[in-house]
ROROLO-495164 format. One line per field, with one value per residue: residue number from 1; x, y, z of N, C-alpha, C in turn; residue in one letter. Coordinates in steps of 0.001 Angstrom, whole numbers, plus 500000, padded with zeros to 6 digits. Layout:
BEGIN
figu	c(NUM / ...)
n_x	c(X / ...)
n_y	c(Y / ...)
n_z	c(Z / ...)
ca_x	c(X / ...)
ca_y	c(Y / ...)
ca_z	c(Z / ...)
c_x	c(X / ...)
c_y	c(Y / ...)
c_z	c(Z / ...)
torfi	c(a / ...)
//
This chain:
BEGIN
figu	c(1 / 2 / 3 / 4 / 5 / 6 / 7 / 8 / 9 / 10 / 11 / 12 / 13 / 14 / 15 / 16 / 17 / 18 / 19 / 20 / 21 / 22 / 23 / 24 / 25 / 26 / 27 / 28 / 29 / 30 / 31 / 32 / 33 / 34 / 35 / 36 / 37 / 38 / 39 / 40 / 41 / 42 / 43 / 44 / 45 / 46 / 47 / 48 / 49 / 50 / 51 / 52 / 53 / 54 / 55 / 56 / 57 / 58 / 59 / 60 / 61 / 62 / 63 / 64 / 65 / 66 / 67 / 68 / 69 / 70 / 71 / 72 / 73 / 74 / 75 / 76 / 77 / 78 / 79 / 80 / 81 / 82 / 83 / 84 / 85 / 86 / 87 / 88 / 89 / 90 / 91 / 92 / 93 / 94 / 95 / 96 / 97 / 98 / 99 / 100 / 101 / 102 / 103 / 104 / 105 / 106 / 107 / 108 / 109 / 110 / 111 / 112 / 113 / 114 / 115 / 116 / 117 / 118 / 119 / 120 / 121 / 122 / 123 / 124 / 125 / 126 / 127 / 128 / 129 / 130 / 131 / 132 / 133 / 134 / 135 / 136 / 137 / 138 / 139 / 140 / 141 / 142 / 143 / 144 / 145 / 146 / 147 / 148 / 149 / 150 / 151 / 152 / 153 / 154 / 155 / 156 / 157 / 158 / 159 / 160 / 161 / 162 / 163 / 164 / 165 / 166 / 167 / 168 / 169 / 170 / 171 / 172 / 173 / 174 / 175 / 176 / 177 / 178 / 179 / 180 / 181 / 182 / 183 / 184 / 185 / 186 / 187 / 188 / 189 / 190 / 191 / 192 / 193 / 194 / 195 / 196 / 197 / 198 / 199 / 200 / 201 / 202 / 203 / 204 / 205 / 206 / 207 / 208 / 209 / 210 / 211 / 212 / 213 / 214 / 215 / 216 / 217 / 218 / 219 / 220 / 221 / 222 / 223 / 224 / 225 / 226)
n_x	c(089835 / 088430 / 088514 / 086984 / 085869 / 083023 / 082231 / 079670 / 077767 / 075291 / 073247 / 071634 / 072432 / 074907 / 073933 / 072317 / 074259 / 076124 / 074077 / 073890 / 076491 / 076739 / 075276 / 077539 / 080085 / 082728 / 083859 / 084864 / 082993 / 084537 / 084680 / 082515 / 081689 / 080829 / 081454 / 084404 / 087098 / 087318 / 087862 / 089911 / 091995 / 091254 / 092145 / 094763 / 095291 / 095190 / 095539 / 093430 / 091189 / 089138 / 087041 / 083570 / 082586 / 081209 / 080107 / 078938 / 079543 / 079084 / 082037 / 083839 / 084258 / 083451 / 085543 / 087368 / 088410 / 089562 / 090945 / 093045 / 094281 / 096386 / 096906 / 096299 / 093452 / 090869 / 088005 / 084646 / 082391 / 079397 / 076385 / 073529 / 073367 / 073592 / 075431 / 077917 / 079067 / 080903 / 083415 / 083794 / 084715 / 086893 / 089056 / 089676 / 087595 / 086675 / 083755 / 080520 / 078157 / 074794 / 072493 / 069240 / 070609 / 070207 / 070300 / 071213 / 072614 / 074733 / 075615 / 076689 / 078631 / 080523 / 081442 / 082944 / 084819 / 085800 / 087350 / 089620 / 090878 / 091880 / 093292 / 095002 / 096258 / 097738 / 099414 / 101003 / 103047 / 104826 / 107612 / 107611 / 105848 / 103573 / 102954 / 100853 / 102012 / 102519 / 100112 / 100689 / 100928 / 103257 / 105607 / 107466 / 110228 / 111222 / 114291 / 114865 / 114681 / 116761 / 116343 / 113708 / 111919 / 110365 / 108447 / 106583 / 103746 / 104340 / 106217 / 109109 / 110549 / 114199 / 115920 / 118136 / 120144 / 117904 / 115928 / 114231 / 111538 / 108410 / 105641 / 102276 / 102242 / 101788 / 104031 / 103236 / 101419 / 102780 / 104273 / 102725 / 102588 / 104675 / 106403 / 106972 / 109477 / 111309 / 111589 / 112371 / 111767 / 113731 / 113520 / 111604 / 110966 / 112336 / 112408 / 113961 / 115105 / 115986 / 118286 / 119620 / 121407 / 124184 / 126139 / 125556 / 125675 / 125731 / 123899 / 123330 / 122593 / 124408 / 123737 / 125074 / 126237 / 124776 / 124086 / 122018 / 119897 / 119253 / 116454 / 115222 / 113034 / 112746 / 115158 / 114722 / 113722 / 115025 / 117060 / 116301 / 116134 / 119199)
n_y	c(909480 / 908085 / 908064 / 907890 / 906939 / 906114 / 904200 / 903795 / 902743 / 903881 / 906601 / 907010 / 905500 / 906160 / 908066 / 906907 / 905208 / 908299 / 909411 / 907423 / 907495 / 909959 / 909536 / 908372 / 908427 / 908258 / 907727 / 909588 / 910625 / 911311 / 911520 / 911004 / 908535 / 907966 / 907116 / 904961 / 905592 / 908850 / 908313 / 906516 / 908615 / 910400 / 908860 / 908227 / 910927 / 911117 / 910051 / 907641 / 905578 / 903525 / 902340 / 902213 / 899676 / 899252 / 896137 / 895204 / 897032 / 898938 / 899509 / 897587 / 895315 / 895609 / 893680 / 893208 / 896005 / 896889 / 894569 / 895608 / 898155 / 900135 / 901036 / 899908 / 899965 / 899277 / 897475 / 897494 / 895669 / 896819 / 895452 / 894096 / 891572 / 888434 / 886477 / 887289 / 887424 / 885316 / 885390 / 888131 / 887896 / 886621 / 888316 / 889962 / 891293 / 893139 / 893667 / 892932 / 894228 / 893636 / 894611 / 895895 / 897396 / 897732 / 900739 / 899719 / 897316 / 898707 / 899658 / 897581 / 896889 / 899106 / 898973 / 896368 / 897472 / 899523 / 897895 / 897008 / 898969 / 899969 / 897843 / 897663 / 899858 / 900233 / 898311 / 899270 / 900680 / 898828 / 897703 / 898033 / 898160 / 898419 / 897786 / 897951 / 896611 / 895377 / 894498 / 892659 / 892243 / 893785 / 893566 / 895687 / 896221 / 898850 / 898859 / 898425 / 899823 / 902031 / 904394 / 906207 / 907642 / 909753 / 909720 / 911475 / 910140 / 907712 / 905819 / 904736 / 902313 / 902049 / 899903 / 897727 / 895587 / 894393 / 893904 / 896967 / 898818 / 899416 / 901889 / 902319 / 906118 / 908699 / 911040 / 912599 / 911228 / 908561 / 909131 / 910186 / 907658 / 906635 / 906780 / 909596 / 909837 / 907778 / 908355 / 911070 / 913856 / 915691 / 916646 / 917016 / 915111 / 912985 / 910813 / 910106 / 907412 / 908382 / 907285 / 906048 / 907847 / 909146 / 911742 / 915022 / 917974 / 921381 / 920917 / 918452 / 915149 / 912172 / 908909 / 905472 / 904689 / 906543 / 910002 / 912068 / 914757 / 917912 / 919799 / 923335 / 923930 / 922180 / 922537 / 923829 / 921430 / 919234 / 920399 / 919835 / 917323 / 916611)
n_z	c(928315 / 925986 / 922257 / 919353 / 916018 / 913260 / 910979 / 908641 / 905867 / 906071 / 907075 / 908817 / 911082 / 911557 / 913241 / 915068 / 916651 / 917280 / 918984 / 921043 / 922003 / 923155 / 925550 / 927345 / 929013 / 928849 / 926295 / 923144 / 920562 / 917657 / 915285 / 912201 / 909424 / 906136 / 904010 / 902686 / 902414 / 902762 / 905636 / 905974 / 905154 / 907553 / 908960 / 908908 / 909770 / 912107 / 915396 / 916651 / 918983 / 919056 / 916220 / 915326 / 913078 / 910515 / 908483 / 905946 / 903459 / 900331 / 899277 / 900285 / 901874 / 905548 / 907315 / 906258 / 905410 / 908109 / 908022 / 906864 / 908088 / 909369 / 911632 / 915056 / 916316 / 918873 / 917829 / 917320 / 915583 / 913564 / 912441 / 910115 / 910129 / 911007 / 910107 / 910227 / 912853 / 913680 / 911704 / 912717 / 915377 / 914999 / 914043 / 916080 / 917312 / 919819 / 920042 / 919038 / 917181 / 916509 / 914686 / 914528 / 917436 / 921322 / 923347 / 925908 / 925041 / 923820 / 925674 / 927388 / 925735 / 925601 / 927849 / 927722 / 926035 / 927415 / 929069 / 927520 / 926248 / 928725 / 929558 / 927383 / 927198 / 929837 / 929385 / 927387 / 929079 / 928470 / 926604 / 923705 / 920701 / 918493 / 915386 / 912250 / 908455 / 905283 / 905864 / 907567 / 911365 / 913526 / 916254 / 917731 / 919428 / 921727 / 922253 / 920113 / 917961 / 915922 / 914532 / 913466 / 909877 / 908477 / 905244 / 903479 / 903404 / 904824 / 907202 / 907748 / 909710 / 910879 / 911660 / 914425 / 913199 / 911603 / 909003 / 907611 / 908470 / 906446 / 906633 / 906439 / 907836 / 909827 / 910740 / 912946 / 914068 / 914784 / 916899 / 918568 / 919660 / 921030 / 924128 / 925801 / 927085 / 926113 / 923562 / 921297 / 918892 / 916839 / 913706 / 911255 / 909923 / 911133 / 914115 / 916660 / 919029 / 922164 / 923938 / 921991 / 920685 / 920157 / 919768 / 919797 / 917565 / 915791 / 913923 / 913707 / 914653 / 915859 / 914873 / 915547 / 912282 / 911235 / 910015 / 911727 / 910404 / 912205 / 913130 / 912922 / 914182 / 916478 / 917965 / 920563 / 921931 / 921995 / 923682 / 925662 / 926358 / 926383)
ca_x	c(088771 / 088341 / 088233 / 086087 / 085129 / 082343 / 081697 / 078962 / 076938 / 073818 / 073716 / 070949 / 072839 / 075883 / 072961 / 071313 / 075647 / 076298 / 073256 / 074118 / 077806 / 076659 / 075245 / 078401 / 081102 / 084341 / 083847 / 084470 / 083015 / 085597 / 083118 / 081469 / 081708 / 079894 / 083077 / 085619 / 088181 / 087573 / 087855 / 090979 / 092162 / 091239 / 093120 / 096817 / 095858 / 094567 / 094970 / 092274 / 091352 / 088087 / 086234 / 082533 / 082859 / 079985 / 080654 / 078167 / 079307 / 079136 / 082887 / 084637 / 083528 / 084123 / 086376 / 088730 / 088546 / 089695 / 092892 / 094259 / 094199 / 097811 / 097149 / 095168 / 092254 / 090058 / 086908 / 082981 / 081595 / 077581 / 075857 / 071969 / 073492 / 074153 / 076152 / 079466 / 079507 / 082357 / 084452 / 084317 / 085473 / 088378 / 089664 / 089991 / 086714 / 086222 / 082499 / 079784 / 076219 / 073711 / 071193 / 068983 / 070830 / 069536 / 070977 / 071573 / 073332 / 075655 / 076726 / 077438 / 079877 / 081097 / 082267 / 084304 / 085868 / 086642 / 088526 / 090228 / 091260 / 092717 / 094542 / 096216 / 097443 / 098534 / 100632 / 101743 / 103998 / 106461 / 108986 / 107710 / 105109 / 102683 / 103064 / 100768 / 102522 / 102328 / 098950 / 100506 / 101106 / 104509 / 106055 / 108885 / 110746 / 112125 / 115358 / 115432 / 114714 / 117527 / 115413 / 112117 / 112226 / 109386 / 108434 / 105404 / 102714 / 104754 / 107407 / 110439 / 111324 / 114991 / 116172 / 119472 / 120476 / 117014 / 115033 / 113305 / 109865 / 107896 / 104162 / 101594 / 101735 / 102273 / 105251 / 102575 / 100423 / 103611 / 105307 / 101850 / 102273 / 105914 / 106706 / 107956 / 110833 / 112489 / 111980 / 112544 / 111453 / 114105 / 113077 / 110129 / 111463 / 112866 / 112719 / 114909 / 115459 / 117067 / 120103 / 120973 / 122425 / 126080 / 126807 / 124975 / 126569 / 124972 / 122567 / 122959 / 123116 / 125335 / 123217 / 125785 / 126464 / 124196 / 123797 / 120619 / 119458 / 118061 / 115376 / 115237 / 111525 / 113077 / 116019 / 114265 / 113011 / 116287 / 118132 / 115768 / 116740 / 120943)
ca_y	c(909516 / 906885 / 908490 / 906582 / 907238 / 905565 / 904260 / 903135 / 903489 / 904298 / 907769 / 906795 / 904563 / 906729 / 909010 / 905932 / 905684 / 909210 / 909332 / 906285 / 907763 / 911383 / 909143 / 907376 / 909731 / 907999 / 907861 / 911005 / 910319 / 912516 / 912004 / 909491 / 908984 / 907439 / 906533 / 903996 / 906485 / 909117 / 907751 / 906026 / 909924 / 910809 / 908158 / 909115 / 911916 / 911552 / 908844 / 907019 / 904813 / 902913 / 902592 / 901034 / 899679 / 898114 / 894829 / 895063 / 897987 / 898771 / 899995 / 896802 / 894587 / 895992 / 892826 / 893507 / 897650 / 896537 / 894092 / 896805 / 899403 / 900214 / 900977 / 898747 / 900088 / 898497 / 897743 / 897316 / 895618 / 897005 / 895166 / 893685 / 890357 / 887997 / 885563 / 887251 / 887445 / 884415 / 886389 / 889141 / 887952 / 885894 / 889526 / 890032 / 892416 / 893618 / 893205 / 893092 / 894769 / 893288 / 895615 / 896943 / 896817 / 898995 / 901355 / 898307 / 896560 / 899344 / 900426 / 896346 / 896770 / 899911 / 898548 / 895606 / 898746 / 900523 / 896807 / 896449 / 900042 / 900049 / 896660 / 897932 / 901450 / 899439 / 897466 / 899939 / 900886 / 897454 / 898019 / 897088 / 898928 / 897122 / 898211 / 897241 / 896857 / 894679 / 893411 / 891849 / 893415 / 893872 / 893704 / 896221 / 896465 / 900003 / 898692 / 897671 / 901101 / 902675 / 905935 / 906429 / 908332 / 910182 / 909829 / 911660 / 909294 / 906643 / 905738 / 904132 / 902275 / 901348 / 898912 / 897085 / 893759 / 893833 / 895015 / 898728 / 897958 / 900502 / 901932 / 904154 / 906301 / 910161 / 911566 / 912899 / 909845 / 907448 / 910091 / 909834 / 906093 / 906735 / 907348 / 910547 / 909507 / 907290 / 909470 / 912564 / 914178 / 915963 / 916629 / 917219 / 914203 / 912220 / 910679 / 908926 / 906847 / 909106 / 906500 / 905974 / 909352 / 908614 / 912927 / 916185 / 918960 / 922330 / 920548 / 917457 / 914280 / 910831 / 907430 / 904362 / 905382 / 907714 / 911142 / 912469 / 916461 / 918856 / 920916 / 924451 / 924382 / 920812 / 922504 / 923154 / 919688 / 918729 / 920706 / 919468 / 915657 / 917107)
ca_z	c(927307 / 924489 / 921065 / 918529 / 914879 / 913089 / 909594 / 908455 / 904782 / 906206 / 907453 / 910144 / 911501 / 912429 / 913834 / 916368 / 917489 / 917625 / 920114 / 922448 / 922745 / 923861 / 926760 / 927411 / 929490 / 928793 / 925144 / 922549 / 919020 / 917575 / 914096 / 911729 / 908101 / 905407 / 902889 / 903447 / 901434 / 903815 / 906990 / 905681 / 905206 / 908886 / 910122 / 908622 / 910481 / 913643 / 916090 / 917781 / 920362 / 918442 / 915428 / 915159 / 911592 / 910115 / 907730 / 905105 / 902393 / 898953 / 898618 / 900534 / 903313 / 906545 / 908248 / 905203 / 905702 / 909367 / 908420 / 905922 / 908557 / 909632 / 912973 / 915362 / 917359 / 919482 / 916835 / 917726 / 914281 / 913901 / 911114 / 910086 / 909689 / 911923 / 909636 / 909873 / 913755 / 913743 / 911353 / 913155 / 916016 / 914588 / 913544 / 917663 / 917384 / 921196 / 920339 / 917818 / 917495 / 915904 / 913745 / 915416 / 919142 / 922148 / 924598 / 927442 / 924525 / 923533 / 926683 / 927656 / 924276 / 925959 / 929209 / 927062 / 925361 / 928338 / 930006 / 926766 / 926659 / 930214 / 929277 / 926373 / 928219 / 931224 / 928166 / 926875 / 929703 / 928332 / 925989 / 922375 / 919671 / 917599 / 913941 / 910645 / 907591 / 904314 / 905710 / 909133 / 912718 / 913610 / 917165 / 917404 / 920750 / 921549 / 922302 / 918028 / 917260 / 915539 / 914227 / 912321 / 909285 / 907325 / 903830 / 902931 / 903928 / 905362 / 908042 / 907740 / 911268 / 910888 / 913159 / 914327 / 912466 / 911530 / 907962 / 907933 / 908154 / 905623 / 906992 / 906049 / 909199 / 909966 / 912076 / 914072 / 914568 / 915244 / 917972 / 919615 / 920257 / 921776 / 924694 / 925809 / 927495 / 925260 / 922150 / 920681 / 917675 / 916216 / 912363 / 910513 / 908833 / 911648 / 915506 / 917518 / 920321 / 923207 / 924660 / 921282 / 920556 / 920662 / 919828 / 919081 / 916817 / 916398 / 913401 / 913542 / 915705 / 915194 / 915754 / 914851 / 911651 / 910630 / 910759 / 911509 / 910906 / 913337 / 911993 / 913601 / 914899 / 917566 / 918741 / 922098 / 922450 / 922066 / 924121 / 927264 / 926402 / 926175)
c_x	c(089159 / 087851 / 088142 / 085987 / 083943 / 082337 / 080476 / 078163 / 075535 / 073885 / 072376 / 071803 / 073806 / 075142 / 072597 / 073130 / 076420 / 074973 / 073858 / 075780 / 078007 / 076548 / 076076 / 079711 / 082679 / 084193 / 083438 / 084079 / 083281 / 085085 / 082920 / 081602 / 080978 / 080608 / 084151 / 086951 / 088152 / 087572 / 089561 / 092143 / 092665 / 092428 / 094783 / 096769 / 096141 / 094391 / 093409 / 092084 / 090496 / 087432 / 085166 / 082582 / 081511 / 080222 / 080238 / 077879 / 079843 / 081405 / 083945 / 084141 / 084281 / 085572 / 087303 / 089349 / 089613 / 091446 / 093499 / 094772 / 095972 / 098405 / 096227 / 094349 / 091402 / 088886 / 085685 / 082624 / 080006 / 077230 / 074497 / 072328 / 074212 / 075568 / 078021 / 080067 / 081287 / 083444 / 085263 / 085669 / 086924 / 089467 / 089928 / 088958 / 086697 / 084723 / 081686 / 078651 / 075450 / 072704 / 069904 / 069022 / 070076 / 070805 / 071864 / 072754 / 074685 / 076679 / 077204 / 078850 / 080801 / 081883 / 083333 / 085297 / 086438 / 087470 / 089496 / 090867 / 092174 / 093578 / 095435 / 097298 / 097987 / 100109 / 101702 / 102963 / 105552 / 106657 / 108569 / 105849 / 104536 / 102213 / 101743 / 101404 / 102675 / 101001 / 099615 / 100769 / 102213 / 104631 / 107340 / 108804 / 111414 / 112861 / 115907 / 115251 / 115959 / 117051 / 114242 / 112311 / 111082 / 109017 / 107159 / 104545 / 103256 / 106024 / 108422 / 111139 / 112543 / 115221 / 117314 / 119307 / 119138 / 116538 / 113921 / 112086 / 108936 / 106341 / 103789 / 101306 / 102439 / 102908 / 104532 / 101967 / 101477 / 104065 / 104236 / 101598 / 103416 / 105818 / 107756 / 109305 / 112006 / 113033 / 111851 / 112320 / 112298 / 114583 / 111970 / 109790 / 112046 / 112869 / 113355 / 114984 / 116540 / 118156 / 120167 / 121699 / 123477 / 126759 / 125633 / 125820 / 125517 / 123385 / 121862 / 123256 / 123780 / 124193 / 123541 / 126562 / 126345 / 123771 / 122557 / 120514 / 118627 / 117562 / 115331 / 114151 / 111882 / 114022 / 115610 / 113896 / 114151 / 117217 / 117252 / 116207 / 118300 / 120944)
c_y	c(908658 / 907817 / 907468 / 907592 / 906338 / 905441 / 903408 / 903667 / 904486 / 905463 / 907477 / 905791 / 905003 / 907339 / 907936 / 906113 / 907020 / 909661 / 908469 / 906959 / 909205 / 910744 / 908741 / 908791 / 909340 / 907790 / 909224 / 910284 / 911600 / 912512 / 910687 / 910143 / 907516 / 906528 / 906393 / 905246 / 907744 / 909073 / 906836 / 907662 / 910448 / 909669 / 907722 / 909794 / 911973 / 910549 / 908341 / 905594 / 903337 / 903132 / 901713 / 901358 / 898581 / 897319 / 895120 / 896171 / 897771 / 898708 / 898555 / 896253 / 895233 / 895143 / 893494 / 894813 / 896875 / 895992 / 895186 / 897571 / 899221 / 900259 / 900003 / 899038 / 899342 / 898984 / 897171 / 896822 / 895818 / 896215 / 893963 / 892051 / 889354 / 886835 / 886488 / 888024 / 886453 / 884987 / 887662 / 889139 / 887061 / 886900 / 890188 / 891650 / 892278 / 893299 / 893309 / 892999 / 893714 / 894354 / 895519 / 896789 / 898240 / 899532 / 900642 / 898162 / 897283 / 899691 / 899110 / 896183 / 897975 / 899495 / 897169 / 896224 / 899418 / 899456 / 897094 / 897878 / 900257 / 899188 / 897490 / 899460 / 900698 / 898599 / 898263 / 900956 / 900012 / 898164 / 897547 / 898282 / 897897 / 898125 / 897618 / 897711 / 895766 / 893553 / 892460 / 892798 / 892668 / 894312 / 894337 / 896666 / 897545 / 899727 / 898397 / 898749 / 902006 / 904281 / 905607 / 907924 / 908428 / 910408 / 910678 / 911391 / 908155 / 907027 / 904694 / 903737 / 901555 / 900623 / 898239 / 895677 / 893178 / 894523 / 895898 / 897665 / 899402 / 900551 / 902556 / 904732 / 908226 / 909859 / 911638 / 912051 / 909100 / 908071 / 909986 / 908564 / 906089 / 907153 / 908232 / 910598 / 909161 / 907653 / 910863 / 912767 / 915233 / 916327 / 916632 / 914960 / 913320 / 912008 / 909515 / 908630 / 908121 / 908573 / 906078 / 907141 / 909220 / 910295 / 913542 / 917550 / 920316 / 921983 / 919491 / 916524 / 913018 / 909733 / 906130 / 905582 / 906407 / 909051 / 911792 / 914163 / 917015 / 919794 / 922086 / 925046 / 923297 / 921355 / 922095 / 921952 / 919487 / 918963 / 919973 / 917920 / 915565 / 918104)
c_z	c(926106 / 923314 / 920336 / 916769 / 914573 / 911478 / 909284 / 907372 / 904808 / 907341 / 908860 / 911264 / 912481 / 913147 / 915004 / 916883 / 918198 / 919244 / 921416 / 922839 / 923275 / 924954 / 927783 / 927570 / 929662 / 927050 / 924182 / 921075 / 917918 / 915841 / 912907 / 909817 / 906926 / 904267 / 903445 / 903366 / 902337 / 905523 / 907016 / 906249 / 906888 / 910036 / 910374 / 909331 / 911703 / 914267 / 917152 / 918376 / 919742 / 917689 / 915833 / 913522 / 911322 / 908354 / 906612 / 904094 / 900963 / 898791 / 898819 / 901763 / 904748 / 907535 / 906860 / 905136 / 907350 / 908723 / 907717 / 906812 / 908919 / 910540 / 913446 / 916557 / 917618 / 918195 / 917558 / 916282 / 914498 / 912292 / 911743 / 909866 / 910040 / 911536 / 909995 / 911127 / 913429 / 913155 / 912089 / 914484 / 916155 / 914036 / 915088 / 917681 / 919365 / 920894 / 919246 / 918003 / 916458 / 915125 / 914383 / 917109 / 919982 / 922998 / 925170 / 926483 / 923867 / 924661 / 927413 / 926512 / 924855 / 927054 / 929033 / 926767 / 925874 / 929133 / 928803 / 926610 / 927610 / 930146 / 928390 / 926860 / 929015 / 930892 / 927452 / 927354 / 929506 / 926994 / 924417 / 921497 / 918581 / 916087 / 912693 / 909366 / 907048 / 904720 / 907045 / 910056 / 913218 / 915192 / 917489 / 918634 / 920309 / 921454 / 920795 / 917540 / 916775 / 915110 / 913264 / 911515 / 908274 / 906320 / 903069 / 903583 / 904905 / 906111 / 907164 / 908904 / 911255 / 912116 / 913256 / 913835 / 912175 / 909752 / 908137 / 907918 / 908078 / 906031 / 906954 / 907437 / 909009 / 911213 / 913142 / 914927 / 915177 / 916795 / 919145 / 920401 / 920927 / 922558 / 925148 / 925957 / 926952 / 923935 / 921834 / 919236 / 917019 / 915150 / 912466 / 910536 / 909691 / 913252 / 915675 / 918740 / 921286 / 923580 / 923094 / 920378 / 921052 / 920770 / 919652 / 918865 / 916711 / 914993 / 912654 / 914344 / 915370 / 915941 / 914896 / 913853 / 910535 / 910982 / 910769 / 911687 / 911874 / 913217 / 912887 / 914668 / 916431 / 918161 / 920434 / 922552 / 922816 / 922984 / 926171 / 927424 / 926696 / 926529)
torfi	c(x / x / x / x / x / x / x / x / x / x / x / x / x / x / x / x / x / x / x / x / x / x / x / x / x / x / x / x / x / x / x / x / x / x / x / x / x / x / x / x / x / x / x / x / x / x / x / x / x / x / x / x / x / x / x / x / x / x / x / x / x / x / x / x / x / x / x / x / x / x / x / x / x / x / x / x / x / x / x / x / x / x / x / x / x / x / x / x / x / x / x / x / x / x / x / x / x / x / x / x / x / x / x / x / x / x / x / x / x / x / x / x / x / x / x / x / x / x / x / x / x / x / x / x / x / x / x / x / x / x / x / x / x / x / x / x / x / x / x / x / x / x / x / x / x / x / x / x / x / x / x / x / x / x / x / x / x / x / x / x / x / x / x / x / x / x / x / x / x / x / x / x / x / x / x / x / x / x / x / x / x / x / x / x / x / x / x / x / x / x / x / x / x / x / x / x / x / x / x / x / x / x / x / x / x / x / x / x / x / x / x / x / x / x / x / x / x / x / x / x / x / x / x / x / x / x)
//
């Protein structure tokens, strides 16, 4: 299942999308919002698969809402105005509506979304994580992962012989893009790569030369990886 949000100023608007994606049985529209500011919010929290973002609002243009974002979901741009197709898709939009599109024409945008979807899972079996941070997208191979470390709002992905690279992202949200195998979540406040655990003590673990804590709610995780 493809999880989607929606933004768009015009509250009919999310209403004609929320319709066409009840029809549509590989897509959840997990919910729709009207302000850039929350939808920003929802998406520290809660990963997803696709937004439809529409270009043309008061608070900030939608292609520019889009590069900020931190993570990088497949996007649908909907907007009344055909001038800022080319943009869109120089931002690697999967597809773009037109104002006022039909049915046919949504669910032809749907079946791009569900190739491009299946590509990127299929991808996401190789060895490497696609990051945003300071406004570009970052290619970080597991094997460079030294540990990720939680600040609040943001990560911290150290890395060997390389510089951290700082991103607004939740523990929860990042751990969901990892795979199980190679990581573990051991802290509130901290996951790590599994082969590079050099020890574990009764509450804390050694990786290089740092020591990382083990929060009391992870033991079990932990003890199934050791």
């Amino acid at each position: 299942m493809i999880k989607a949000i929606a933004l768009d100023d015009e509250p009919l608007a999310l209403k004609i999308i929320t319709h066409f994606c009840d029809a549509i049985d590989f897509v959840s529209l997990e919910k729709t919002f009207t302000k850039q500011a929350e939808a920003i919010k929802y998406l520290n929290k809660y990963p997803i698969d696709l937004i439809f973002l529409d270009i043309q609002m008061p608070a900030q243009n939608g292609i520019d809402f889009y590069k900020m974002l931190e993570t990088d979901p497949i996007v649908v741009f909907t907007t009344a105005f055909s001038e800022y197709a080319v943009e869109g898709f120089n931002v690697n939009a999967t597809d773009y509506l037109l104002k006022p599109f039909s049915q046919e024409r949504f669910e032809q945008a749907m079946e791009k979304v569900r190739n491009e979807f299946n590509y990127r899972k299929n991808q996401s079996v190789q060895s490497h994580l696609m990051i945003r941070a300071d406004y570009k997208l970052y290619r970080i191979e597991y094997s460079d992962i030294l540990y990720i470390e939680g600040l609040d709002d943001y990560i911290q992905i150290h890395l060997i012989d390389k510089p951290k690279i700082v991103a607004r992202f939740s523990m929860k949200n990042i751990m969901e893009q990892l795979p199980d195998a190679l990581f573990v979540r051991v802290h509130r406040s901290f996951i790590v790569p599994v082969k590079r655990v050099a020890s574990v003590q009764h509450k804390s673990l050694q990786i290089g030369t740092a020591t990382i804590p083990i929060g009391e709610t992870y033991k079990e995780d932990i003890q199934k990886y050791f």
